[in-house]
N, C-alpha and C positions, 0 to 999 in steps of 0.2 A: 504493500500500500504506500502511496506517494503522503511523504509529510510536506507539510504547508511551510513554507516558509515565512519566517522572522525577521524583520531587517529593523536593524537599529543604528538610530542615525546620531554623528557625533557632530558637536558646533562646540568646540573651542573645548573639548575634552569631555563634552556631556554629551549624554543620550537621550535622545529624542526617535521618536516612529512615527508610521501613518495608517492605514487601512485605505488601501486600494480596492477601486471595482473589478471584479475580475470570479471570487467566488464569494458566497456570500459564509460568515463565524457561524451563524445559527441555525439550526436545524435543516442544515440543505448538507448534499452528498459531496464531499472536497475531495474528492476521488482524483479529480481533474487537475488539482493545486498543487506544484510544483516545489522542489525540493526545496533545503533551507540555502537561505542567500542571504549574506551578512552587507549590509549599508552603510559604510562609514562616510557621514558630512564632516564637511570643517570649514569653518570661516576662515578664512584666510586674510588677516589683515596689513597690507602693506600701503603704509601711510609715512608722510614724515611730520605729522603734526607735534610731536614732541620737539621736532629739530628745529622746526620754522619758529616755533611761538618761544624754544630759546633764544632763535638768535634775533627775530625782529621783537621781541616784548621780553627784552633782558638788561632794566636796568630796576634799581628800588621802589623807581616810580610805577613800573608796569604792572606792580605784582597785583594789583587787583584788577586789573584788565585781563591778565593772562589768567586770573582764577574766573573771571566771567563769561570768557571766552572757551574755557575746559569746561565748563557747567553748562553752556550753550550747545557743546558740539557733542557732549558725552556721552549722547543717544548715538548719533550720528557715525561718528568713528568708533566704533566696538564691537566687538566678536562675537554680540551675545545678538540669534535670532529669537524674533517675539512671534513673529508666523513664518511660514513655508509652502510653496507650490511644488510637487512631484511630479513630472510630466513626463510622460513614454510616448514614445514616436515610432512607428512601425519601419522599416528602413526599402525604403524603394521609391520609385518619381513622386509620391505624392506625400510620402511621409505623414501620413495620418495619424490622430492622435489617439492611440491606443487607453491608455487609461490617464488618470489626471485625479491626485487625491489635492487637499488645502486644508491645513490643520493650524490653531492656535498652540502655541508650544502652554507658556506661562510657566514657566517648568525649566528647573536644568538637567531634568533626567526624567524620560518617559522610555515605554518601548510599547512598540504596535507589530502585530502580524500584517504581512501583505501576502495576496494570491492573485497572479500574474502567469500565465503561461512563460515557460524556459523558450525564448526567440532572442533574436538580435534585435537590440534598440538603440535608437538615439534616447539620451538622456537630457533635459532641463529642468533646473532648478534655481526656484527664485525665491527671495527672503527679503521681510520687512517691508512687505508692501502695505499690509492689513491700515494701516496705522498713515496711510503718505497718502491723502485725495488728490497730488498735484500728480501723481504718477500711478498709470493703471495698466495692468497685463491687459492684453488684447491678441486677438486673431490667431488661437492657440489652436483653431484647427489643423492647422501644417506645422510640423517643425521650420522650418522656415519662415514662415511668415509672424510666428511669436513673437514681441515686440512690447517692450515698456515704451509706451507712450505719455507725454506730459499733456497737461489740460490743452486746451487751444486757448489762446488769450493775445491780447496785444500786451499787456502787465498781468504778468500770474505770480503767485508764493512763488518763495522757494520752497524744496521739498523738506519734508518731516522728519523720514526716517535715510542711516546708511543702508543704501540697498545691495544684494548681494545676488552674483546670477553664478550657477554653472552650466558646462554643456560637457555630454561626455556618453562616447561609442559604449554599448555593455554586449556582450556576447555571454547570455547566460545557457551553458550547457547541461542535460541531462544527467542525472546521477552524480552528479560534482558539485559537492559544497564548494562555495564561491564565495569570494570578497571581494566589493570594490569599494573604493577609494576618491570618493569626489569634495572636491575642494571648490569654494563657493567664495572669486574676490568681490571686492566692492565694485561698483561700477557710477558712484557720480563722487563729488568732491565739493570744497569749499574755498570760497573767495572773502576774505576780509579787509576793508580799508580803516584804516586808523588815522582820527582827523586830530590835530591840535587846534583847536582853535584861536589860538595866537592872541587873546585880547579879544573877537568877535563873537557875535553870539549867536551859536549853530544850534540854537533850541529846534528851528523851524527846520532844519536839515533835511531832506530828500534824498539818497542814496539806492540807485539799481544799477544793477550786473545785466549786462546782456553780450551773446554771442555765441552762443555754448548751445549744443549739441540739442535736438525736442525728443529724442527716440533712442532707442539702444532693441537691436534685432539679437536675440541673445544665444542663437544657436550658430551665426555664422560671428559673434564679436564685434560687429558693428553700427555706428551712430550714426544716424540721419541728422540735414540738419539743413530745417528749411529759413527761408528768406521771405519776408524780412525776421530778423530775430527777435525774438520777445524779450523783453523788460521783464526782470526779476527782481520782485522786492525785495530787499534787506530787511535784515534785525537789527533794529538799532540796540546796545547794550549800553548798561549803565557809565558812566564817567566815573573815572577812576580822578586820584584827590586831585589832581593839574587841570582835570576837565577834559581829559582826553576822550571820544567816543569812538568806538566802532561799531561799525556795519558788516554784520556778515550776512551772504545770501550762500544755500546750497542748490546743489545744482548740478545736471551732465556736465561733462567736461566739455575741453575747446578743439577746435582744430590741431591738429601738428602743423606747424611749419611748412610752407611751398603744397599746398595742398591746394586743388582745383576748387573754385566755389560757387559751381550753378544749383542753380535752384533745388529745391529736398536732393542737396551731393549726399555720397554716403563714405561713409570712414572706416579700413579695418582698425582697432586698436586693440593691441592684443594686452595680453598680462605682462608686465614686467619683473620679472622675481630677478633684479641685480640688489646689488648695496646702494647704488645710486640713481635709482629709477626716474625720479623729480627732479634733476638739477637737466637745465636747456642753455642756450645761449642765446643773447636777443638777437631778434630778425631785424628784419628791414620790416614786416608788415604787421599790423595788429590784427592781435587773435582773437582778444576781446576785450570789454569795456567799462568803466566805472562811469555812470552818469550821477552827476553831485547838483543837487539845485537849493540853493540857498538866497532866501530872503532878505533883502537888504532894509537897513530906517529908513531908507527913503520910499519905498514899497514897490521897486523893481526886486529882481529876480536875476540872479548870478549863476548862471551854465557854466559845470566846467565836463569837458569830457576825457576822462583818462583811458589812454589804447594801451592795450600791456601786450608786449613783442614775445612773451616766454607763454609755451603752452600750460592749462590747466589739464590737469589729468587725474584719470580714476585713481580714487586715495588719497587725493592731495590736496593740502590747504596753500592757500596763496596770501601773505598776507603784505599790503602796500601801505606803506605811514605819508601822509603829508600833513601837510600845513594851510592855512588860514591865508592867504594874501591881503592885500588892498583891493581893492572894490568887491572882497567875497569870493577871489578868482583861489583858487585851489594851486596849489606848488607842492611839485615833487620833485626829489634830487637824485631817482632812482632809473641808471639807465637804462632800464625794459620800459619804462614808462612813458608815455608822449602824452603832451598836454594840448587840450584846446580851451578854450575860454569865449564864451558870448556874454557880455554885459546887456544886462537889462534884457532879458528873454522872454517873451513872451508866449505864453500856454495856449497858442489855440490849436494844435495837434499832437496828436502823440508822437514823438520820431522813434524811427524803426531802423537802425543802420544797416547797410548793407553788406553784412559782415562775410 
């Protein structure tokens, strides 16, 4: 008689399962259910947010910025899943979607039986969406065409949670207990600017990111990213004792460098497991953008727009410091950074850059 198979699934050393369609635990005949097959997940976190928020928010004065900023992001960047999507794809032109379980963990140790016929599959897995409304799995009937999509908006959030995707070939064979082994990295990241405001008063501050990637296709590793790009709002955090504030938005990543950019282009980006996956050199062309709108006494309005030349990539915090000018115009001394400036701007549309 065939035993059912167990699979139990690890994120960051715990165990977690699911209960797949396929046969049914309760009084039905599992004749049909297939031997035991062991599931290990794992969040795989490669990030440098510990390096960046030393080396740009590392003096006495930072320290409560940089604990604001670790309290903000501490959902975000961490190896711990709150839900899970299990997705099996049958392997041939049309790649149909075999079974598909969605489980709340709440939990750092669960375990679940699955019953799944022994075939070859594509495997997909997605983590921490339950909880992100800016970002929704879609089109999960092909492998293929699977896709985190963000809202459509002209200004949308940033997103809520660190989201985590795997993809991975299984060949599960008859009469062979089996292990795999699937590793699940993050796939969007974060952008912080850090304002001094020099003497001027940034109460009324406006701060959006835009440029960065609307989709993530998760079985081939690649981003779409259409045109014109969306405006993403920041979180403004507390002022630390000088009055410093920052802004962070999360979000897909940016383009890489010398990369084509017609209309929904699409991007491979794969995983980078080096020691120094984050560090770029600045280009010639900007990837993406800070829009800063600030209020002036006199009851204009202060445009500044910062282009940043160094790609944003999954994992990765970016974080840019400037300063306050005269007339409200924003100054940075960072050279990935390019500045633009419009005095006295006026709000009768939304701009959308053509990144």
């Amino acid at each position: 008689m065939k035993r059912c198979r167990t699979i139990r699934h690890l994120f960051a050393g715990a165990a977690f399962g699911a209960v797949l369609v396929g046969c049914s635990m309760i009084d039905e005949d599992q004749s049909d259910c297939g031997e035991e097959t062991k599931m290990e997940y794992e969040l795989e976190l490669i990030t440098n947010i510990t390096t960046e928020v030393e080396t740009q928010l590392n003096t006495q004065t930072d320290v409560s910025l940089a604990a604001s900023l670790k309290d903000h992001l501490g959902d975000i960047f961490s190896d711990f899943a709150h839900d899970v999507n299990l997705l099996f794809y049958g392997i041939g032109s049309d790649s149909t979607l075999l079974y598909h379980d969605e489980h709340i963990m709440d939990n750092s140790e669960s375990s679940y039986t699955l019953y799944i016929p022994r075939e070859k599959y594509m495997h997909l897995a997605v983590a921490n969406i339950e909880d992100d409304p800016v970002v929704r799995l879609e089109d999960t009937e092909s492998c293929h065409t699977a896709v985190l999509r963000q809202v459509e908006g002209d200004t949308i959030d940033s997103h809520n949670t660190g989201i985590f995707t795997a993809r991975q070939l299984m060949q599960m064979f008859e009469g062979i207990d089996q292990t795999f082994n699937v590793k699940l990295y993050m796939c969007n990241c974060s952008a912080m600017l850090v304002v001094d405001p020099n003497g001027h008063d940034i109460s009324g501050m406006n701060v959006f990111t835009t440029g960065f990637a609307t989709a993530f296709f998760i079985a081939d590793s690649v981003y779409e990213f259409k045109t014109p790009s969306p405006m993403i709002r920041t979180k403004r955090l507390e002022p630390d004792e000088n009055g410093h504030v920052g802004f962070v938005s999360v979000n897909f990543p940016s383009r890489e460098p010398s990369t084509p950019q017609p209309t929904e282009a699409r991007q491979t980006r794969t995983v980078i497991e080096t020691t120094e996956p984050f560090i770029a050199q600045p280009g010639d062309e900007v990837l993406w953008e800070f829009h800063i709108f600030l209020p002036q006494p006199d009851g204009s309005i202060t445009k500044t727009v910062l282009g940043i030349r160094e790609p944003l990539r999954a994992g990765q915090l970016k974080i840019v410091r400037v300063r306050v000018g005269d007339s409200g115009a924003i100054e940075s001394e960072a050279p990935e950074v390019g500045v633009s400036v419009t005095l006295d701007w006026k709000p009768g549309s939304i701009y959308n850059p053509q990144l």
